[in-house]
VOPA-754380 format. One line per field, with one value per residue: residue number from 1; y, z, x of N, C-alpha, C in turn. Coordinates in nm, 2 decimals. Layout:
N
num: NUM_...
n_y: Y_...
n_z: Z_...
n_x: X_...
ca_y: Y_...
ca_z: Z_...
ca_x: X_...
c_y: Y_...
c_z: Z_...
c_x: X_...
This chain:
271
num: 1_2_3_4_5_6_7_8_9_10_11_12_13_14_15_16_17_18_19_20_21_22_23_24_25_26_27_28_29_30_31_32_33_34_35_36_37_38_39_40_41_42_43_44_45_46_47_48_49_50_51_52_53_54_55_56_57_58_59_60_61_62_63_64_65_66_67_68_69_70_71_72_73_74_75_76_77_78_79_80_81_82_83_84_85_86_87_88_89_90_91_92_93_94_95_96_97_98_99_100_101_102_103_104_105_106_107_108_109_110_111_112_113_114_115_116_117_118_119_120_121_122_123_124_125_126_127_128_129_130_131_132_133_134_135_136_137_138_139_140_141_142_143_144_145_146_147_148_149_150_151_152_153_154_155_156_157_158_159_160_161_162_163_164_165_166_167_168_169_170_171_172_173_174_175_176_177_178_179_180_181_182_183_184_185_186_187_188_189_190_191_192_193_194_195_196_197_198_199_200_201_202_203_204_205_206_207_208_209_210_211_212_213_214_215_216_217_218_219_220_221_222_223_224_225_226_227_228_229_230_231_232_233_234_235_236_237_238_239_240_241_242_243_244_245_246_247_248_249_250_251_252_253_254_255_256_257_258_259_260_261_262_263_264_265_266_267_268_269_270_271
n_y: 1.33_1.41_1.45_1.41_1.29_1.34_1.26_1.37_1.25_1.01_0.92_0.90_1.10_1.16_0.90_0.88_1.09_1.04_0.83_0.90_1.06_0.79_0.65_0.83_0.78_1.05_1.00_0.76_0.50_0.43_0.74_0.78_0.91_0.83_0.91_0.86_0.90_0.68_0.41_0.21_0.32_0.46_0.22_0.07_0.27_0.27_0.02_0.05_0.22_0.17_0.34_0.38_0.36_0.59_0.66_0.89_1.23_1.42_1.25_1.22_1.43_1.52_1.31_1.42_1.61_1.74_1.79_1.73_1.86_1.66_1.62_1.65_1.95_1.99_1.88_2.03_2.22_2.11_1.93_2.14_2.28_2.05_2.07_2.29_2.28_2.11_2.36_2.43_2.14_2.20_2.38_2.43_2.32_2.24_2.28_2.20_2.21_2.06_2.07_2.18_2.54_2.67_2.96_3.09_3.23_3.12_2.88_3.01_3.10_2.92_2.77_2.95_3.28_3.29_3.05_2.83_2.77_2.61_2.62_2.38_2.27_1.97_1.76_1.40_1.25_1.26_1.01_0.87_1.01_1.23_1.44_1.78_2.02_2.36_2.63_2.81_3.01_3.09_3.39_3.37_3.14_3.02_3.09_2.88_2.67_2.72_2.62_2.33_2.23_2.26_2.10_1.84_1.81_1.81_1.61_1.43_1.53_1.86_2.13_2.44_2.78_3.00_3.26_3.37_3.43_3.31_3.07_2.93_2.91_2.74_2.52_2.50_2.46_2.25_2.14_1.98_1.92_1.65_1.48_1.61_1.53_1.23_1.22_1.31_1.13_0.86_0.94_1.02_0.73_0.60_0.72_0.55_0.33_0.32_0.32_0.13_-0.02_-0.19_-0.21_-0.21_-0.15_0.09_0.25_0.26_0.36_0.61_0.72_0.70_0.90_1.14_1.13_1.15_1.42_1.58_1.54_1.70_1.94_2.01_1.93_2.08_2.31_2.49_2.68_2.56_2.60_2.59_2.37_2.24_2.34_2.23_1.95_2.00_1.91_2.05_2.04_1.80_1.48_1.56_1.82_1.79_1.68_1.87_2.10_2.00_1.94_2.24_2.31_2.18_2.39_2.28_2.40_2.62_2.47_2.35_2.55_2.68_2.46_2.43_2.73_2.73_2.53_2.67_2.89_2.77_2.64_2.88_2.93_2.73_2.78_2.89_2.74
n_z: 1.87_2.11_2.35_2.71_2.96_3.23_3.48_3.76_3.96_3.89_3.79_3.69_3.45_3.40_3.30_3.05_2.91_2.84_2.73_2.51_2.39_2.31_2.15_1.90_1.86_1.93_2.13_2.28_2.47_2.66_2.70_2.92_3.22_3.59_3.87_4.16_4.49_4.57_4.52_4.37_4.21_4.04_3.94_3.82_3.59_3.51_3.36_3.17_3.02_2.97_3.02_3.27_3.65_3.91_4.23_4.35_4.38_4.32_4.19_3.96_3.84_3.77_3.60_3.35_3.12_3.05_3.22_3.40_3.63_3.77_3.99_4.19_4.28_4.56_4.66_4.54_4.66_4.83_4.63_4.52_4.71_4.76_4.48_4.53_4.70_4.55_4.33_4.18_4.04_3.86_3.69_3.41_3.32_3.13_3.26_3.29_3.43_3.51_3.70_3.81_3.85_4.02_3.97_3.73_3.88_4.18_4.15_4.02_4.23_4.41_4.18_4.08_3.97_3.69_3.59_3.34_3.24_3.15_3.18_3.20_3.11_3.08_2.96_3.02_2.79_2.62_2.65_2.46_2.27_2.13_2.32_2.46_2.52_2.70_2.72_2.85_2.95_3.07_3.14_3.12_2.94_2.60_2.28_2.16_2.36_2.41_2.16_2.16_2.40_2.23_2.03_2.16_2.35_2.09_2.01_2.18_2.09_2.07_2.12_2.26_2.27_2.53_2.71_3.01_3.21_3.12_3.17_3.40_3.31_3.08_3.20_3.30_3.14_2.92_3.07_3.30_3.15_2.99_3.21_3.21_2.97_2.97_3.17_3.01_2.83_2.98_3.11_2.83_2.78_2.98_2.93_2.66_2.80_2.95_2.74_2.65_2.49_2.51_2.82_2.66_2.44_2.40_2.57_2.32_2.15_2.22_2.28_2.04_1.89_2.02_1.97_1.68_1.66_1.79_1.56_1.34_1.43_1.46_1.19_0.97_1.07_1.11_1.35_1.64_1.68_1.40_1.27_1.51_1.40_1.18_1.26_1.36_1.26_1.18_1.45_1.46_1.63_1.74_1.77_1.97_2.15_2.19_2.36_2.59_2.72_2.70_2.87_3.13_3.19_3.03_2.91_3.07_3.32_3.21_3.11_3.40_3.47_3.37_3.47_3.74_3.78_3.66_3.87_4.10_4.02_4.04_4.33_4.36_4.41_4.64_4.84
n_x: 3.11_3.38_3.39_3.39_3.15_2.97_2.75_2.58_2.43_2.21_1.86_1.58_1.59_1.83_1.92_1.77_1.85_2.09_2.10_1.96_2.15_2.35_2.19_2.19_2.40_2.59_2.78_3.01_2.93_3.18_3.25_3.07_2.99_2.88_2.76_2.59_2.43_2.30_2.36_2.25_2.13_2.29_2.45_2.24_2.20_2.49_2.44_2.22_2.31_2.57_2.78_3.01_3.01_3.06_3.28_3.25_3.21_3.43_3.55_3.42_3.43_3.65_3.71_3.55_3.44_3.22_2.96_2.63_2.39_2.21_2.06_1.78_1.63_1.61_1.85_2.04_2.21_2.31_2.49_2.64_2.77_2.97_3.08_3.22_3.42_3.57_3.63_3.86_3.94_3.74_3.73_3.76_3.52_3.20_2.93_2.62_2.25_1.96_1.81_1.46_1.38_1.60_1.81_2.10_2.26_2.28_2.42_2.65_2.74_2.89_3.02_3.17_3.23_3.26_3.19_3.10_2.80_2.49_2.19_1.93_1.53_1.46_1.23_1.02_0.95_1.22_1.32_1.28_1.29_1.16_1.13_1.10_1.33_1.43_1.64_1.87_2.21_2.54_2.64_2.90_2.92_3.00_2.95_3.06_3.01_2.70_2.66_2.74_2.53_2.31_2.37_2.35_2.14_1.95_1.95_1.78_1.46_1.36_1.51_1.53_1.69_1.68_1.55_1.69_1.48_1.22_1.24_1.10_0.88_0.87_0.95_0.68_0.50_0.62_0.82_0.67_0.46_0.40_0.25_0.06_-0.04_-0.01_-0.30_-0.49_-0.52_-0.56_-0.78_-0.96_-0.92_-1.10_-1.30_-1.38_-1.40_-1.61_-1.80_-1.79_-1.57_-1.27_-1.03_-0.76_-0.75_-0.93_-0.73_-0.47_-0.63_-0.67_-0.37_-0.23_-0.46_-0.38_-0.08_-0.11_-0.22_-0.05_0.13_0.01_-0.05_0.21_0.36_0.16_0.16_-0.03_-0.29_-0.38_-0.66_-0.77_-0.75_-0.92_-1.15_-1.20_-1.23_-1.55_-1.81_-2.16_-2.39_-2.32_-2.10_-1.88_-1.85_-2.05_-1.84_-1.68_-1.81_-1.90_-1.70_-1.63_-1.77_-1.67_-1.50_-1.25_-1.01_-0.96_-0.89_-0.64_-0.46_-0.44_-0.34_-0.07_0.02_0.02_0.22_0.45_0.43_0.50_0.77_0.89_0.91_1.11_1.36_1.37_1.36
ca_y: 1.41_1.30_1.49_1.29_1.35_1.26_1.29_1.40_1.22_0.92_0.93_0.84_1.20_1.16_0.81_0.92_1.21_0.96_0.70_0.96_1.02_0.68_0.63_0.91_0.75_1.14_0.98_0.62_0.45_0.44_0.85_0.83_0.86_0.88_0.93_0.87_0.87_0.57_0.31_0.15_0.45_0.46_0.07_0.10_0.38_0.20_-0.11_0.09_0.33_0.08_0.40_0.39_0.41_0.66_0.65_1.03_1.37_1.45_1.15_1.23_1.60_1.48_1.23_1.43_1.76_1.80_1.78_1.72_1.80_1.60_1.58_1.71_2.05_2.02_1.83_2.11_2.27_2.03_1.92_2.23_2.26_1.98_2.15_2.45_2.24_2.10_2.41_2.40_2.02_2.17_2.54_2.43_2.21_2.29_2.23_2.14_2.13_2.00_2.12_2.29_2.63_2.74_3.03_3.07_3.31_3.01_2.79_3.07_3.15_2.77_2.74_3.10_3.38_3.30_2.93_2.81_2.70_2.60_2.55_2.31_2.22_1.87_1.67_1.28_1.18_1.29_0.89_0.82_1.07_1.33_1.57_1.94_2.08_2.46_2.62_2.94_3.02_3.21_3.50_3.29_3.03_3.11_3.04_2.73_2.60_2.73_2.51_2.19_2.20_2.24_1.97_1.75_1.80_1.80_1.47_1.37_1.60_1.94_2.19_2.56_2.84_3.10_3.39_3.30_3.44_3.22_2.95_2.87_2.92_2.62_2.42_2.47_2.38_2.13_2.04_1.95_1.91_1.52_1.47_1.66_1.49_1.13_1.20_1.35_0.97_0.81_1.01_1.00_0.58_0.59_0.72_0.48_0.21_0.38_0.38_-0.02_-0.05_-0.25_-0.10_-0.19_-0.08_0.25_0.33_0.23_0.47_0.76_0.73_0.72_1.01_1.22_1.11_1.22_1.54_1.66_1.57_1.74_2.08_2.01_1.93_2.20_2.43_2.57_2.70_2.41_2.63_2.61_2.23_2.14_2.37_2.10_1.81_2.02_1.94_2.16_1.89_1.67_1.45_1.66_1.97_1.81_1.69_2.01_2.22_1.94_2.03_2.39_2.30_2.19_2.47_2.22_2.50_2.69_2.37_2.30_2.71_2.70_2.37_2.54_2.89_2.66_2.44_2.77_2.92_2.66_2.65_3.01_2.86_2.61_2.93_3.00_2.64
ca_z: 1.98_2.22_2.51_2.81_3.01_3.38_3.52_3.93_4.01_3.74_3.80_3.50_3.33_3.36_3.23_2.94_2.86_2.81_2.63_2.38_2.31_2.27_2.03_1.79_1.84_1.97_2.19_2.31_2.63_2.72_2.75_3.01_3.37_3.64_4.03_4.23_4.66_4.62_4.46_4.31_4.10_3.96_3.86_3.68_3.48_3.43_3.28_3.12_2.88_2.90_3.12_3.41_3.77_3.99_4.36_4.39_4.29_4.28_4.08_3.81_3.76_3.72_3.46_3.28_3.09_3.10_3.38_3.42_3.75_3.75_4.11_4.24_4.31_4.71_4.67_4.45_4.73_4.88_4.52_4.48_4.83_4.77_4.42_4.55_4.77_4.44_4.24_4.12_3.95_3.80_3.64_3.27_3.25_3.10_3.34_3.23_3.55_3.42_3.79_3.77_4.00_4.06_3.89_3.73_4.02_4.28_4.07_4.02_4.35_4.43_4.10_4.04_3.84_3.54_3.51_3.18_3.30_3.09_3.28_3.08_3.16_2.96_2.94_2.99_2.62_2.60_2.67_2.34_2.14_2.10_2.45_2.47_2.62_2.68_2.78_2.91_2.92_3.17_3.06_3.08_2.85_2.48_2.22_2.14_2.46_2.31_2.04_2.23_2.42_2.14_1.92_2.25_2.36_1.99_2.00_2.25_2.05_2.05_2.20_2.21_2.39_2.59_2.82_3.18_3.28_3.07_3.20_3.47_3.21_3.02_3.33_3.36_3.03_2.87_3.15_3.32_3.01_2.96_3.30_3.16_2.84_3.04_3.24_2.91_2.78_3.11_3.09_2.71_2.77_3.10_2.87_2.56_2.83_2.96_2.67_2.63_2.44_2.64_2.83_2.61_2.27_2.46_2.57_2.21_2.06_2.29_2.29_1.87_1.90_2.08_1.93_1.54_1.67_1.79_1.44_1.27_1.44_1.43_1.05_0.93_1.13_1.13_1.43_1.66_1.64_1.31_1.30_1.59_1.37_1.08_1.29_1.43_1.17_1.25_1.49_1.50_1.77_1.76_1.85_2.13_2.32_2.28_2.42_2.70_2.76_2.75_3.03_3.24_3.21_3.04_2.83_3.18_3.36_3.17_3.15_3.53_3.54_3.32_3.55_3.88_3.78_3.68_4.04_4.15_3.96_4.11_4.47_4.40_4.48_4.78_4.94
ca_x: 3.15_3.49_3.36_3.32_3.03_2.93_2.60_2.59_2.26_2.14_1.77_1.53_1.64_1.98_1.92_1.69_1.90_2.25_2.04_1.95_2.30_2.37_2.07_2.20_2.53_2.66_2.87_3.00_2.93_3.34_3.23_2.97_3.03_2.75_2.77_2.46_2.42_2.23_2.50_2.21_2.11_2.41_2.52_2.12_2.27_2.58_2.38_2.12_2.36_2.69_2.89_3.10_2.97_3.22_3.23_3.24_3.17_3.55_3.62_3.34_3.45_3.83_3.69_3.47_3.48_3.08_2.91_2.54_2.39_2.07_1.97_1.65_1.60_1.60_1.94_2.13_2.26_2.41_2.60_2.70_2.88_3.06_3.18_3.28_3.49_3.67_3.62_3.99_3.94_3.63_3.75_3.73_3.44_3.09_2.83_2.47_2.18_1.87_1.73_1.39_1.36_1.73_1.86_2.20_2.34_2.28_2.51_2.77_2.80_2.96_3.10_3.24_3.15_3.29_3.16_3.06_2.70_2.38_2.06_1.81_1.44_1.43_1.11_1.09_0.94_1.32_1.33_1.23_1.37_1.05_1.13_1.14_1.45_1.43_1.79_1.99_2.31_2.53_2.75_3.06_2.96_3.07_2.85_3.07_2.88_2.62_2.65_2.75_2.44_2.20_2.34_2.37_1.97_1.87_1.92_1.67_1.41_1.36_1.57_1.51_1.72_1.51_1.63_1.68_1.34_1.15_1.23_1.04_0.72_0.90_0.89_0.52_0.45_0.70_0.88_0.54_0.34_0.38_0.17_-0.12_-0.15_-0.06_-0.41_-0.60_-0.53_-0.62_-0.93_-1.01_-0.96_-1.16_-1.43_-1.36_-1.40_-1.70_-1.89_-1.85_-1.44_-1.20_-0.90_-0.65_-0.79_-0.93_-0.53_-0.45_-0.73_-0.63_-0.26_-0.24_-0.53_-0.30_-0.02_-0.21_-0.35_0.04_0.20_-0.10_0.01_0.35_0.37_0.09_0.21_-0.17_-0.35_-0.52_-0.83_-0.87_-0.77_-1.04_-1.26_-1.25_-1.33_-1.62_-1.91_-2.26_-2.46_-2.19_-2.07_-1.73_-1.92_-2.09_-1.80_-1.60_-1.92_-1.90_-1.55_-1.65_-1.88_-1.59_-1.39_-1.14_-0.89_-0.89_-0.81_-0.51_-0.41_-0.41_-0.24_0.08_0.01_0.06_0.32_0.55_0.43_0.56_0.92_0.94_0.92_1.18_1.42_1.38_1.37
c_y: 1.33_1.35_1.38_1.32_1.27_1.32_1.27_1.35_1.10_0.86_0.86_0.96_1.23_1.05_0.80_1.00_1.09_0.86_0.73_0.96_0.94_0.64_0.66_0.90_0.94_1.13_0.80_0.58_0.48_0.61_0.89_0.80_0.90_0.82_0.97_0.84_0.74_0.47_0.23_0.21_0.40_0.29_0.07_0.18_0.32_0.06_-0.09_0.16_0.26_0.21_0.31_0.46_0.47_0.67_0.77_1.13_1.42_1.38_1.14_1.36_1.58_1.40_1.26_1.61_1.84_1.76_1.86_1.69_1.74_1.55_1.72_1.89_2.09_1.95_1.93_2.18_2.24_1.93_2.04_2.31_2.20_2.02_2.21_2.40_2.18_2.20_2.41_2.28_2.07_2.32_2.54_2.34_2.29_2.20_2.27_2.09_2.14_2.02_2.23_2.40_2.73_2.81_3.03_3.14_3.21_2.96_2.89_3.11_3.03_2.75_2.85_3.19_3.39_3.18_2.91_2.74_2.70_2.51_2.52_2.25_2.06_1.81_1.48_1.21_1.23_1.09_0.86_0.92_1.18_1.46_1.70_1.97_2.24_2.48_2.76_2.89_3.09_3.32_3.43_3.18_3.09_3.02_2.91_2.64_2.56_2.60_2.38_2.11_2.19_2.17_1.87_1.68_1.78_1.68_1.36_1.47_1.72_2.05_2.37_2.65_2.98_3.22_3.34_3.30_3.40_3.12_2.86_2.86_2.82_2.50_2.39_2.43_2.29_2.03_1.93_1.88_1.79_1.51_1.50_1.58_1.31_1.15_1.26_1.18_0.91_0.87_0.95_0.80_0.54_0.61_0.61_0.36_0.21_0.33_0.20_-0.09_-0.13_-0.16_-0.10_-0.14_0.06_0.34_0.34_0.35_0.60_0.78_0.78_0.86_1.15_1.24_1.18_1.32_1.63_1.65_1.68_1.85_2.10_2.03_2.02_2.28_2.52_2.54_2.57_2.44_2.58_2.45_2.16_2.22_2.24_2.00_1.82_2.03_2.01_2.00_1.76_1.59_1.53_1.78_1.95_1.76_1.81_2.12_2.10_1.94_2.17_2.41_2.29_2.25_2.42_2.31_2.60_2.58_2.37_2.48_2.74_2.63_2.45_2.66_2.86_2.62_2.55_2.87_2.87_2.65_2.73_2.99_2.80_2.65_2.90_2.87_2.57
c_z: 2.07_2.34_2.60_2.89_3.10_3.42_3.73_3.95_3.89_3.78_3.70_3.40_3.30_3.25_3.07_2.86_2.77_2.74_2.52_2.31_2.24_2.14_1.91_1.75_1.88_2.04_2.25_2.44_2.72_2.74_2.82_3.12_3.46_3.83_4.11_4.42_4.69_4.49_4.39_4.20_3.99_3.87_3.77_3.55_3.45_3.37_3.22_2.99_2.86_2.97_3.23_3.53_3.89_4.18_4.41_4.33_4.23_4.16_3.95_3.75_3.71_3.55_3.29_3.20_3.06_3.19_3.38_3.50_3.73_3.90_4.17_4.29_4.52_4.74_4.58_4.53_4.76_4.77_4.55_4.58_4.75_4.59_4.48_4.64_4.67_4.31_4.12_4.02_3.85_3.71_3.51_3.24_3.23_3.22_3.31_3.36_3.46_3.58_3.79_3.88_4.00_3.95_3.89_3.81_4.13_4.26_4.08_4.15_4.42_4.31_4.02_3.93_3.71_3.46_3.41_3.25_3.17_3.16_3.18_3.20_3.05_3.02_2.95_2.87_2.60_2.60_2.53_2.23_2.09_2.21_2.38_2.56_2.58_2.77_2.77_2.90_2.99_3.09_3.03_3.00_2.70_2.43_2.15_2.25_2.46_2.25_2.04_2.27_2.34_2.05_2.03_2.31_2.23_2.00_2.08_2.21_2.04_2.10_2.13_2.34_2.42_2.71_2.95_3.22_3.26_3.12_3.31_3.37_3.12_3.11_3.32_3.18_2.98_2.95_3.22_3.28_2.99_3.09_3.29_3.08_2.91_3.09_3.15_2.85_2.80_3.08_2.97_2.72_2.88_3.01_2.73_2.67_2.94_2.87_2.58_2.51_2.59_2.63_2.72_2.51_2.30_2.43_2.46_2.16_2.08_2.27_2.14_1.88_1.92_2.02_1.72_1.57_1.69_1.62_1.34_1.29_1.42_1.25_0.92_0.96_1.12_1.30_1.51_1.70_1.54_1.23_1.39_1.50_1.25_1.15_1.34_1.32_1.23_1.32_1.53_1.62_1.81_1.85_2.02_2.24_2.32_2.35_2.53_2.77_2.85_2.90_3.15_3.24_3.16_2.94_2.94_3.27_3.33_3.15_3.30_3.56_3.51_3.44_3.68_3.91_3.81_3.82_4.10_4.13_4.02_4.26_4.51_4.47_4.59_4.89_4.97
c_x: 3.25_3.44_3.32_3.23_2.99_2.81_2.58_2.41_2.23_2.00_1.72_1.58_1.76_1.98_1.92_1.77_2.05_2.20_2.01_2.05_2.32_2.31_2.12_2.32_2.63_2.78_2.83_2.95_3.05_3.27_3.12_3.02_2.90_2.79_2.61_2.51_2.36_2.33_2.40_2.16_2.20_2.47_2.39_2.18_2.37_2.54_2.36_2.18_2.53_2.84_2.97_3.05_3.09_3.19_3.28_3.24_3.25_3.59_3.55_3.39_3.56_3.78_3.64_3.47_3.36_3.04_2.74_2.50_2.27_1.99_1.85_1.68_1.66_1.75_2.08_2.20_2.37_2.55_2.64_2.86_2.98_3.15_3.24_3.40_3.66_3.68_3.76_4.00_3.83_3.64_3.71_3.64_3.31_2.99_2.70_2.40_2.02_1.77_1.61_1.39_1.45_1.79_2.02_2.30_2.34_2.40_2.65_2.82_2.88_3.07_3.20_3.15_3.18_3.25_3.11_2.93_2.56_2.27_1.94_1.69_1.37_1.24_1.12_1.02_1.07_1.39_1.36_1.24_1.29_1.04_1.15_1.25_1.51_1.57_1.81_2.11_2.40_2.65_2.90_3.04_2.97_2.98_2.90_2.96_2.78_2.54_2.63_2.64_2.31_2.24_2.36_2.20_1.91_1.89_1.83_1.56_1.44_1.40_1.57_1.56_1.62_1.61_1.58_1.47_1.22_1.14_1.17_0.95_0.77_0.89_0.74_0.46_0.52_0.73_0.77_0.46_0.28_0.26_0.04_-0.13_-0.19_-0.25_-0.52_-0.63_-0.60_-0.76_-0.99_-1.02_-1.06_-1.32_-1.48_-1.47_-1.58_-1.82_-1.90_-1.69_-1.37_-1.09_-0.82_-0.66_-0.84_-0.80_-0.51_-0.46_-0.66_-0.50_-0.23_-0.28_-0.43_-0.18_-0.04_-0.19_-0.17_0.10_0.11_-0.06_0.12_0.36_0.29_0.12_0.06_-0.21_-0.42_-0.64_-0.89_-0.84_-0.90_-1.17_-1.29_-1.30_-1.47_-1.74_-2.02_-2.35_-2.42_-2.15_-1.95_-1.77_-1.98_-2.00_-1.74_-1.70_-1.89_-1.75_-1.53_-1.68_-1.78_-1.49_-1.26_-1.01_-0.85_-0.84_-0.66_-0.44_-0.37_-0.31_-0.08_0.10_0.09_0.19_0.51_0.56_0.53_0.77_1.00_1.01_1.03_1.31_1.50_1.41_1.50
């Protein structure tokens, strides 16, 4: 890919995101640019992925012919001003915001109504090459765009596009998602270490565990009912933690946590 590609914010998911690239060889280093408020943001990013650090918003959209906004939610505003200020430098570029919350009418209303815009909810196992990255699309982008964006995210895993209105419910589960299983780990080694395992072979156990149990769905593509029903012999110890599971409500736990998180996404709106 020659496209050049600047990143408005270089956080860890901007990071993550341009390191995949690089990984899959999609694109070089000489084609990355990244503009952060905090100058130290930014020179990380320019260490981390071998880009170019810009000392402004103007000077990244001139540079660049995509354009990834990647700052926070409560800071989208305030980029987007300062487009609308250079909309003219910025007429023919694809723009990619990786912001969870804000719908693509926000965006068009700074960057016009015809902008070529794709709003993605990536994941950060996207570090490492295994993320989810669910995506829209706005009426002005052509399904070359399309295109761009889904062999651009495939390359940091799994990229699937979704109709606007989905997308908060991708937030609350993918975007999200990592955080739950993090503290299922945490947990599951809290109990390893519990029960007389040391921490680090615990983590180990649980991380792998987890790590197993997704390729198993993934690669069967069978139900993970009727997977947990195999490991569930009659009497078994299997049977008795998932009845102790039961006990704590833990399949509605983690249904609420998703339910919340996309609440939440909805919220991001209005602030």
């Amino acid at each position: 890919m020659q496209k050049k590609i600047g990143f408005i914010g270089t956080g860890q998911m901007a990071t993550s995101l341009a390191s995949g690239f690089l990984k899959t060889q999609t694109v070089r280093p000489e084609q990355l640019f990244g503009y952060d408020l905090l100058s130290e943001a930014s020179n990380r990013f320019a260490k981390i992925t071998g880009g170019q650090a810009v000392a402004s918003i103007a000077e990244l959209v001139q540079l660049s012919e995509v354009v990834v906004l990647s700052v926070k939610p409560q800071q989208m505003h305030e980029v987007l001003h300062s487009l609308a200020a250079i909309r003219a430098h910025g007429s023919n570029r694809l723009w990619i915001s990786i912001a969870p919350g804000i719908p693509i009418t926000a965006y068009l209303k700074e960057l016009g109504t015809t902008a070529r815009l794709v709003r993605v909810m990536p994941n950060t196992p996207c570090n490492v090459g295994e993320g989810v990255c669910g995506y829209c699309v706005s009426e002005g982008a052509t399904e070359d765009d399309a295109a761009l964006a889904q062999n651009l995210l495939s390359t940091v895993g799994l990229a699937i596009r979704f109709p606007e209105r989905q997308l908060d419910a991708v937030v609350g589960l993918s975007g999200s998602g990592p955080a739950y299983v993090y503290m299922m780990i945490e947990a599951m080694a809290d109990g390893g270490v519990k029960m007389g395992l040391s921490r680090e072979l615990s983590l180990k156990l649980a991380a792998q565990t987890v790590l197993g149990s997704a390729k198993m769905v993934i690669q069967t593509g069978e139900h993970p009912a009727i997977l947990k029903d195999r490991v569930c012999s009659p009497r078994g110890t299997t049977i008795s933690g998932v009845a102790s599971l039961e006990k704590s409500s833990f399949r509605s736990a983690v249904i609420g946590a998703v339910e919340s998180a996309t609440l939440r996404s909805k919220e991001l709106a209005n602030e």
